[in-house]
C-alpha positions in Angstrom: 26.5 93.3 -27.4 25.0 93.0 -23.9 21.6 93.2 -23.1 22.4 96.3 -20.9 23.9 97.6 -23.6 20.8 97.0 -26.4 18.5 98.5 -24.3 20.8 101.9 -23.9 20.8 101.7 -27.7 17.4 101.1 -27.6 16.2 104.0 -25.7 18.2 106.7 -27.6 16.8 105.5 -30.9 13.5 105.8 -29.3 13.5 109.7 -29.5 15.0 109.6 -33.3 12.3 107.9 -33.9 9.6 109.3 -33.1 10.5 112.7 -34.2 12.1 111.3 -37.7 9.9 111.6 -41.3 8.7 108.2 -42.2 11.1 107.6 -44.7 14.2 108.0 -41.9 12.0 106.0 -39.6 12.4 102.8 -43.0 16.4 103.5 -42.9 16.6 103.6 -38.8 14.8 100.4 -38.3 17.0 99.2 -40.7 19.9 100.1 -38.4 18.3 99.0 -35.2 17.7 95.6 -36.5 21.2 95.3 -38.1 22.9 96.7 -34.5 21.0 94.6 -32.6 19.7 91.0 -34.4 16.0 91.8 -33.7 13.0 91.0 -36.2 11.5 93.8 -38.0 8.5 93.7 -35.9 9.8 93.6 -32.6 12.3 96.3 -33.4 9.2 98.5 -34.4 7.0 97.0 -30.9 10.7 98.4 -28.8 10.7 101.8 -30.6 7.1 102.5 -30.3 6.9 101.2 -26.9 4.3 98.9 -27.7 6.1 95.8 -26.5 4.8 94.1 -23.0 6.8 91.3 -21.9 5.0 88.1 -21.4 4.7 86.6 -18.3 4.6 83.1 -17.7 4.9 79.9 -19.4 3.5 80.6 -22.8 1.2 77.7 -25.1 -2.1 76.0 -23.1 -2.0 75.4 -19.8 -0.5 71.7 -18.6 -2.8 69.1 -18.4 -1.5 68.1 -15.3 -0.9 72.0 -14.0 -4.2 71.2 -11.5 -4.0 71.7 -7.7 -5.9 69.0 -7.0 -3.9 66.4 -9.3 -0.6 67.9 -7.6 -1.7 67.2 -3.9 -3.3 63.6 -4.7 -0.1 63.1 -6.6 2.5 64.4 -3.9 0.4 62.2 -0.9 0.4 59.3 -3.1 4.4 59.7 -3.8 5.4 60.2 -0.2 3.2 58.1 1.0 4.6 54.7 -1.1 8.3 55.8 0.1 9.1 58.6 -2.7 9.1 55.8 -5.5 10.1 57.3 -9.1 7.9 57.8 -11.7 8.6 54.5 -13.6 7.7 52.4 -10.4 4.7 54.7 -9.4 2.7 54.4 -12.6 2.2 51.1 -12.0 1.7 51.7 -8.4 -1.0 53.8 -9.0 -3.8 51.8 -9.6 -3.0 50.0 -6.0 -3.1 53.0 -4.3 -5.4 54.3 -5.3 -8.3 52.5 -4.2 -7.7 53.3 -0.9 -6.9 57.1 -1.2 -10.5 58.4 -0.7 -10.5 56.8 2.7 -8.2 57.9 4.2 -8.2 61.5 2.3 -10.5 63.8 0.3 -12.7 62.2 -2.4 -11.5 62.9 -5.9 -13.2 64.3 -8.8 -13.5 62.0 -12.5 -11.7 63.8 -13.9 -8.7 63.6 -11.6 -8.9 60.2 -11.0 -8.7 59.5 -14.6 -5.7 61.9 -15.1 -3.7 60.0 -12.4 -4.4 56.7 -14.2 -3.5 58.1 -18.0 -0.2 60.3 -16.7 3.2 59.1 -17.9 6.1 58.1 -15.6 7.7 61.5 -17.3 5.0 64.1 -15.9 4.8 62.1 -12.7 8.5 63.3 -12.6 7.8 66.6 -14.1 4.7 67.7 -11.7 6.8 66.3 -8.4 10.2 67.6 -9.5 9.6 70.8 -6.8 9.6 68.1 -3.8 12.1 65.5 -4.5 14.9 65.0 -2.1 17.8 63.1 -2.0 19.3 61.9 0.6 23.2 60.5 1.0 23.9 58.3 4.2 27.0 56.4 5.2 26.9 52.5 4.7 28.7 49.8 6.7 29.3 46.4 7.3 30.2 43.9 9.8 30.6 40.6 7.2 33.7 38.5 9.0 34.6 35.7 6.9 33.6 32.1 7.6 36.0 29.1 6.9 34.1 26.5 8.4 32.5 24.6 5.3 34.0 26.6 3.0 35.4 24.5 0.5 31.9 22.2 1.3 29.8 24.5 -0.5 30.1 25.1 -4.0 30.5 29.0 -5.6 27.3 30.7 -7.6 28.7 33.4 -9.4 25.9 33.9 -12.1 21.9 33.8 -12.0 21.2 33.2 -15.6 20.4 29.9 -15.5 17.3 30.4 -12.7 14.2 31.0 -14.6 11.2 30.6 -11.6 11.3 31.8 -8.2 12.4 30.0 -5.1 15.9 30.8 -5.0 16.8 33.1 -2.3 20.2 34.9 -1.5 20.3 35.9 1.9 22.4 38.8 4.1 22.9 39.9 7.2 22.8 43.8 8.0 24.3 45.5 11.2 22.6 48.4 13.7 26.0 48.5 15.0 25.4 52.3 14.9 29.6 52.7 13.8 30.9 50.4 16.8 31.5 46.5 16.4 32.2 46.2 19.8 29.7 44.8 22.2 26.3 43.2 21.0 23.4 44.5 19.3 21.1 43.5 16.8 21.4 42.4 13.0 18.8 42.2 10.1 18.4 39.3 8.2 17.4 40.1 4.5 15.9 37.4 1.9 14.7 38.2 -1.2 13.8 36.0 -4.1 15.9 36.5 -7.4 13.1 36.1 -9.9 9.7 37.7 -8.3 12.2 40.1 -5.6 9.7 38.9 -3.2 11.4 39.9 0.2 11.5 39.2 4.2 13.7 40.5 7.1 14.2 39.2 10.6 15.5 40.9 13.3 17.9 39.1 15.4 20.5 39.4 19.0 23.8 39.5 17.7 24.4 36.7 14.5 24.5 33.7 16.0 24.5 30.5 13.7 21.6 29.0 16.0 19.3 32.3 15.7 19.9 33.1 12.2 19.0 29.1 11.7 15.8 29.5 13.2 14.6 32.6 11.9 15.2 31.0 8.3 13.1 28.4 9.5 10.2 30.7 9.8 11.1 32.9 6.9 10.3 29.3 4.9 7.4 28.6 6.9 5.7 31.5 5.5 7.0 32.4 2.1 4.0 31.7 -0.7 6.8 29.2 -2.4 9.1 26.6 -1.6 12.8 27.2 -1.4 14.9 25.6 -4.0 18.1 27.5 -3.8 19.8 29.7 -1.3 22.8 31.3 -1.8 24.7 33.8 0.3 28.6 35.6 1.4 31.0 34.0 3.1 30.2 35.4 6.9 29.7 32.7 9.7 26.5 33.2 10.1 25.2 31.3 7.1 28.5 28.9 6.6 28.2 26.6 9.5 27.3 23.3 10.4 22.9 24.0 11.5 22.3 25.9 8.5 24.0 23.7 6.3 22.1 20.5 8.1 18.7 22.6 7.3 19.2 22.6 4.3 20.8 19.3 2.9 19.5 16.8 5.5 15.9 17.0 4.2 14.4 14.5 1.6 14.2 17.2 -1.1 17.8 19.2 -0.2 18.1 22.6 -1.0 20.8 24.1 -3.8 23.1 26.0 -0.7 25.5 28.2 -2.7 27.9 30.6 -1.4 29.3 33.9 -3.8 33.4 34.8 -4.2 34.9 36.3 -1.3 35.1 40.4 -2.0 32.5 39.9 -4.5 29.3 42.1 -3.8 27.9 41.7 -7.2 27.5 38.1 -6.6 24.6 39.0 -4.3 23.6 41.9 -6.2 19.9 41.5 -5.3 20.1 41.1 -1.8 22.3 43.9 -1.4 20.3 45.9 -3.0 17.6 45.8 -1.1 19.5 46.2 2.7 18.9 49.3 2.0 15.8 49.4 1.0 14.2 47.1 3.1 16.3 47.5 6.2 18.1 51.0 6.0 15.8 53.3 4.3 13.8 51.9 7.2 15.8 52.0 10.4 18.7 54.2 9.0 21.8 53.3 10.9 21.2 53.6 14.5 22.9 51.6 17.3 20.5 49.1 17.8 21.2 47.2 21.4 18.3 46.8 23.2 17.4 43.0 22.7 13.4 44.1 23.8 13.2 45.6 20.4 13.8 42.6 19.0 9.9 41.2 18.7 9.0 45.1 17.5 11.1 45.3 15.0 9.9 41.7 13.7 6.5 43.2 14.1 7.5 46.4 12.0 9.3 44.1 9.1 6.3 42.2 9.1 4.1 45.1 7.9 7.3 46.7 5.4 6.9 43.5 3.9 3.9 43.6 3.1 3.8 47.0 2.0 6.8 46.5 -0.4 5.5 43.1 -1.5 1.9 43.7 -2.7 1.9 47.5 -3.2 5.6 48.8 -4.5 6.9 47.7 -8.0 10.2 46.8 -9.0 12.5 47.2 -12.0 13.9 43.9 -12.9 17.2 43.8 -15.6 16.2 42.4 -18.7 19.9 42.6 -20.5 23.2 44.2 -20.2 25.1 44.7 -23.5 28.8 46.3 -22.9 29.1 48.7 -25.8 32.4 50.2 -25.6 33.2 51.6 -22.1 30.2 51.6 -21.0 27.2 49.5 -20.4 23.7 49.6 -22.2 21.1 47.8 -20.0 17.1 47.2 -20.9 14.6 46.1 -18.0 11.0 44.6 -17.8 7.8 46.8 -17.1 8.0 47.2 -13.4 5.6 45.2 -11.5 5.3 44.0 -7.6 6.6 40.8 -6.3 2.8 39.4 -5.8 1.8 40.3 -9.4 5.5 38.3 -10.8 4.6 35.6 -8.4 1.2 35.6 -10.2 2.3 35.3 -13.7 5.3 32.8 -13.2 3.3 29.6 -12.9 4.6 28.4 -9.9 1.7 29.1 -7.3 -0.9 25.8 -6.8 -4.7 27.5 -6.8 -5.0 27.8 -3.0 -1.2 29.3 -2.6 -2.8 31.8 -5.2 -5.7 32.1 -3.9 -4.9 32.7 -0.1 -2.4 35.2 -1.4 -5.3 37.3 -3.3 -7.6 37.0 0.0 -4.4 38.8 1.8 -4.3 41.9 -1.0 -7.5 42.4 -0.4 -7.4 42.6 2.8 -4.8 45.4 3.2 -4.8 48.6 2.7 -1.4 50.5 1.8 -2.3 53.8 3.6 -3.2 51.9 7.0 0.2 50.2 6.7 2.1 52.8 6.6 0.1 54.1 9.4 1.1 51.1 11.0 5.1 51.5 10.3 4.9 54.9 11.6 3.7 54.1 15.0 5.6 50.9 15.5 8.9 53.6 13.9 7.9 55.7 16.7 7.5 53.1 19.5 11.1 51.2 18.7 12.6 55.1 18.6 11.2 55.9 22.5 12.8 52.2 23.3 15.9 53.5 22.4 15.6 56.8 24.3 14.1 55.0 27.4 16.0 51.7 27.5 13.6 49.4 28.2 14.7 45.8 29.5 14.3 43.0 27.9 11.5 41.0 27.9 11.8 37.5 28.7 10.8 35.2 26.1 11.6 37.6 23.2 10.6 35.8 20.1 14.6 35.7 18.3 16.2 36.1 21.5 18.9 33.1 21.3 18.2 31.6 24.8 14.3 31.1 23.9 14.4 29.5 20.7 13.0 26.2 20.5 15.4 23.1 19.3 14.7 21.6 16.0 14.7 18.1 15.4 15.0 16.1 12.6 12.0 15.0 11.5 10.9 18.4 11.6 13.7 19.5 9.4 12.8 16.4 7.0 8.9 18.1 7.0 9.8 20.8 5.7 8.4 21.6 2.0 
C-alpha cells in the first residue's frame, strides 16, 4: 500500500472514529493497524489527530553542529589545498597556530573541538563543500637509448629503508601541442620521508635538467644516495650520468621498465600534486616565467613539506581479486625526516629554525600572488629576461672537482 493511499485510508477512518462507541473504536484500531503496519499508538496519535511530524534531525545536537567550528574548519580545509580528513587531523595542529592571525580569534572551546575531532566528522561537517574535480593528463616522455643497457633496472623499493633515494620526472606545460618549445617541471621526491622539489625548466635539455639537479642536491636536508627514474633523454645521457658516478661517493642511478608507471609510482604521484594541481595544464612558453615559477615551487615546497601530511603504504596483501592495503599514520615529510635518524644535529636543527619561521597562511598568500603574476605573463607575453636563472644559455659549466665536492 502506498503512502498516498494510507493516508486516504487514514482520513476516512478518522470520521468512524470519532463518532464510534469505545468498544468499536478497540475493534477499528485493530483494523487500522492490521491495514496499515502502524503501532498501536501511532495509529491512535493518526486518528485523533494528535500526531505532529517532527522536524529535523532528532537525538542531541552534534557536537560539532557549531557555526563557528564549521567556518574555522572550512578556511582551514581550503586553505591547506582541500586535504581529506585523514591527512587534516594531523594537519591541524600546524595550522592552527597561525589561524588567529590571519583570521578571527577562537574561543576554548573551539579550539579544543578542532584538536579532539576525528578524521570521520572532519569529513562529515565539510561533506556540503567538497568538490571534485576531473582534468585531462598528458605526457611528453620520448624514450632514451643512449646508456640504456649502462644503467641497471629498479623495479621494487622494498629493500630502501632511510631516505635519500630520489626518483625523478619530468612534466610537460605543453598545453595539448608537442610542437614548438615550452617549459617542463622537474619533480623529485624522496621514497621514504616523500620530501619533494620541482624545478622549472626551457624545454628538457640534458644540460638544464643537469644543472637544476645540481641545485635540487645542494639544498635538500639529506644526501642523495639513490636516484632512479624513466627511460626519457632527459635523465639517460652522458652529464647526468657523469654527476652521478664520477664522484668519490657515486650515486645508486637506476632507471624503471619501459611502459612501466608503477615503477615510479611515487613520483608520479605527486606531478600532480605538486605540479598540476598547481599550474593545471596550460601552455606554458614564455621562457620569462621560468625564474617565477622556480620562485612559486619554492614556496609549494615548503608548504607541502612542513605543513601537509602524507599517507605512506604500509602493506599490500592480494586477497582474491582484489587488493587489501594498510598505511602508516599520516605525517609530513619534515616530521618522517625527524624520526628516521638520518639528520646530524645542525641539519635538524636548521630545519626546525625554518618551521618556525613560516607560517602556512602567509604561504599560501604567497602562491596566490606569484599564481596570479605567472597567469598576467601569459596574457601579456612578456619577453624574456636575460639571465633567466634555468634558461639553458646562462647556466654556468660544471667542472669536475665541483662534481667530486659534492656530498
Amino acid at each position: 500500500m502506498s503512502c498516498e493511499t494510507r493516508m486516504e485510508y487514514i482520513a476516512v477512518q478518522k470520521r468512524r472514529y470519532r463518532r464510534a462507541e469505545k468498544a468499536y473504536k478497540t475493534r477499528l484500531l485493530d483494523e487500522v493497524c492490521a491495514v496499515c503496519g502502524y503501532d498501536r499508538k501511532h495509529a491512535t496519535k493518526l486518528l485523533n489527530d494528535s500526531f505532529t511530524p517532527s522536524r529535523g534531525k532528532r537525538g542531541r545536537k552534534g557536537e560539532y553542529d557549531s557555526a563557528e567550528l564549521r567556518k574555522t574548519l572550512k578556511t582551514l580545509w581550503l586553505r591547506s589545498g582541500q586535504l581529506c580528513g585523514k591527512r587534516l587531523k594531523p594537519a591541524m595542529p600546524h595550522w592552527l597556530k597561525h589561524y588567529e592571525k590571519h583570521y578571527e580569534p577562537l574561543s576554548t572551546e573551539c579550539r579544543e573541538k578542532l584538536l579532539r575531532i576525528s578524521p570521520a566528522s572532519i569529513d562529515r561537517v565539510l561533506k556540503p563543500f567538497k568538490a571534485q574535480y576531473q582534468r585531462r593528463r598528458n605526457t611528453g616522455t620520448k624514450p632514451g637509448s643512449l646508456l640504456k643497457n649502462q644503467i641497471p633496472l629498479r623495479t621494487s623499493t622494498e629493500d630502501i629503508d632511510r631516505p635519500g633515494y630520489l626518483e625523478a620526472d619530468t612534466v610537460a606545460h605543453c598545453g595539448g601541442s608537442m610542437s614548438g618549445d615550452f617549459i617542463w617541471s622537474i619533480t623529485y621526491t624522496d621514497i621514504i620521508s616523500t620530501w619533494t622539489v620541482t624545478r622549472a625548466v626551457w624545454n628538457k635539455g640534458a644540460e638544464g635538467v643537469m644543472h637544476q639537479t645540481h641545485d635540487v642536491e645542494n639544498k635538500l636536508p639529506f644526501a642523495i644516495l639513490g636516484f632512479d627514474c624513466d627511460n626519457g633523454s632527459e635523465f639517460l645521457n652522458h652529464h647526468l650520468t657523469r654527476y652521478f658516478l664520477q664522484r668519490k661517493q657515486p650515486v645508486c642511478f637506476t632507471r624503471s621498465r619501459p611502459y612501466h608507471k608503477n615503477d615510479n609510482a611515487h613520483v608520479e604521484q605527486k606531478n600532480w600534486t605538486h605540479v598540476r594541481e598547481l599550474l593545471g595544464y596550460d601552455r606554458l612558453d614564455n621562457p620569462a616565467m621560468i625564474r617565477e615559477l622556480n620562485a612559486l615551487y619554492r614556496d609549494w615546497e615548503r608548504l607541502n613539506n612542513f605543513f601537509k601530511p602524507s599517507f605512506k603504504l604500509k602493506s599490500k596483501v592480494r586477497v582474491k581479486s582484489r587488493y587489501k592495503k594498510k598505511y602508516d599514520a599520516p605525517a609530513t615529510p619534515f616530521d618522517r625526516l625527524k624520526v628516521s635518524g638520518i639528520l646530524g644535529e645542525q641539519q635538524e636543527a636548521a630545519l626546525q629554525r625554518e618551521y618556525e619561521t613560516l607560517d602556512p597562511f602567509e604561504l599560501g598568500n604567497r602562491i596566490q600572488r606569484r599564481r596570479r603574476k605567472i597567469e598576467k605573463m601569459k596574457k601579456t607575453g612578456e619577453s624574456a629576461a636575460v639571465g633567466e636563472p634555468g634558461f639553458p644559455d646562462c647556466l654556468p659549466t660544471l667542472t669536475t672537482p665541483e662534481l667530486e665536492g659534492t656530498h
